[in-house]
C-alpha positions in Angstrom: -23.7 -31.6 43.0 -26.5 -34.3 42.2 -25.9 -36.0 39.3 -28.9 -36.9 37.0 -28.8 -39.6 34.7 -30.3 -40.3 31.5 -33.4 -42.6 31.7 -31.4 -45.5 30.7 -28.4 -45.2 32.8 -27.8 -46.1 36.8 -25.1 -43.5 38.4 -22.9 -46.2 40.7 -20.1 -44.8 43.5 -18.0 -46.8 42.8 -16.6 -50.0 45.1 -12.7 -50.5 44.5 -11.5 -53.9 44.7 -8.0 -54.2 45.4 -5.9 -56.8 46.6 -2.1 -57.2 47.7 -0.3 -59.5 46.6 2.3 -61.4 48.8 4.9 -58.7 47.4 3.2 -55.9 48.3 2.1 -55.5 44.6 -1.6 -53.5 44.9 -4.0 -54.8 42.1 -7.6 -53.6 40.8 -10.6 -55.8 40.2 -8.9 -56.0 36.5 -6.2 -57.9 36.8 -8.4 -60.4 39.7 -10.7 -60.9 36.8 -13.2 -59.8 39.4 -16.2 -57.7 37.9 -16.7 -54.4 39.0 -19.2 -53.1 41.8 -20.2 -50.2 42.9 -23.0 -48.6 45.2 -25.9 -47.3 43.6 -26.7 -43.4 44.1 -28.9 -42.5 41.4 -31.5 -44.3 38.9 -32.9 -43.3 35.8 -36.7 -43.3 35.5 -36.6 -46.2 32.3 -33.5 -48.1 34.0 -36.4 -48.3 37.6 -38.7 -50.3 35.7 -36.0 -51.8 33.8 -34.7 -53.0 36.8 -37.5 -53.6 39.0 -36.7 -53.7 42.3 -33.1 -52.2 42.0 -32.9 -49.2 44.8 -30.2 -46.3 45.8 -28.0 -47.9 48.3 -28.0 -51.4 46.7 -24.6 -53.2 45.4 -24.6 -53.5 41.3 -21.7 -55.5 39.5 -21.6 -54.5 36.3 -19.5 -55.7 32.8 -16.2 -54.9 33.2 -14.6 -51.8 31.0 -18.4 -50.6 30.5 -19.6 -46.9 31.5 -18.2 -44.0 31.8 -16.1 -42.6 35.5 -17.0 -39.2 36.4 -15.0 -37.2 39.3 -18.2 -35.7 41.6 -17.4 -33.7 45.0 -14.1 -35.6 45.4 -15.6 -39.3 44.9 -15.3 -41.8 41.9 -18.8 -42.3 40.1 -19.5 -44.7 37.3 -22.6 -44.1 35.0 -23.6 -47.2 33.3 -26.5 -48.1 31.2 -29.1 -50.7 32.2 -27.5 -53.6 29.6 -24.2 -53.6 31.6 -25.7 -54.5 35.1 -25.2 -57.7 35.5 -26.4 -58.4 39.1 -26.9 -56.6 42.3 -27.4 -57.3 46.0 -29.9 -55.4 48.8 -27.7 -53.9 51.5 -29.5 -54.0 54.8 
């Protein structure tokens, strides 16, 4: 299933962030204070000029507790809308 976003909104698999502590104790990006990420699979047509230069495959950190998670073929995906990206990287 492909999903297709609104024109506003960037579909994101997402990247989870989580650390051990020296106890064992597993923790999410939330309680690092780390912002989200996640890869980017899909982009609206208004978020591609929006975000000029942003392209599928690239890594997006977002504002945390923004966008919605959606189950799709077994993997977590986040859609988010173009206001909540706050940076991205070009993975080679």
């Amino acid at each position: 299933m492909t999903l297709n976003p609104a024109p506003d909104r960037v579909v994101l698999e997402l990247i989870e962030q989580r650390q051990e502590s020296a106890q064992g104790i597993v923790m999410s990006h939330r309680s690092t204070g780390e912002s989200p990420k996640g890869c980017v699979v899909e982009i609206g047509y208004d978020a591609r000029t929006r975000l000029e230069g942003l392209q599928k495959g690239d890594t997006v950190y977002f504002a945390a507790g923004q966008g919605e998670v959606v189950a799709d073929a077994g993997v977590s995906r986040v859609i988010i809308h173009t206001d909540d990206v706050l940076a991205w990287t070009r993975n080679q």
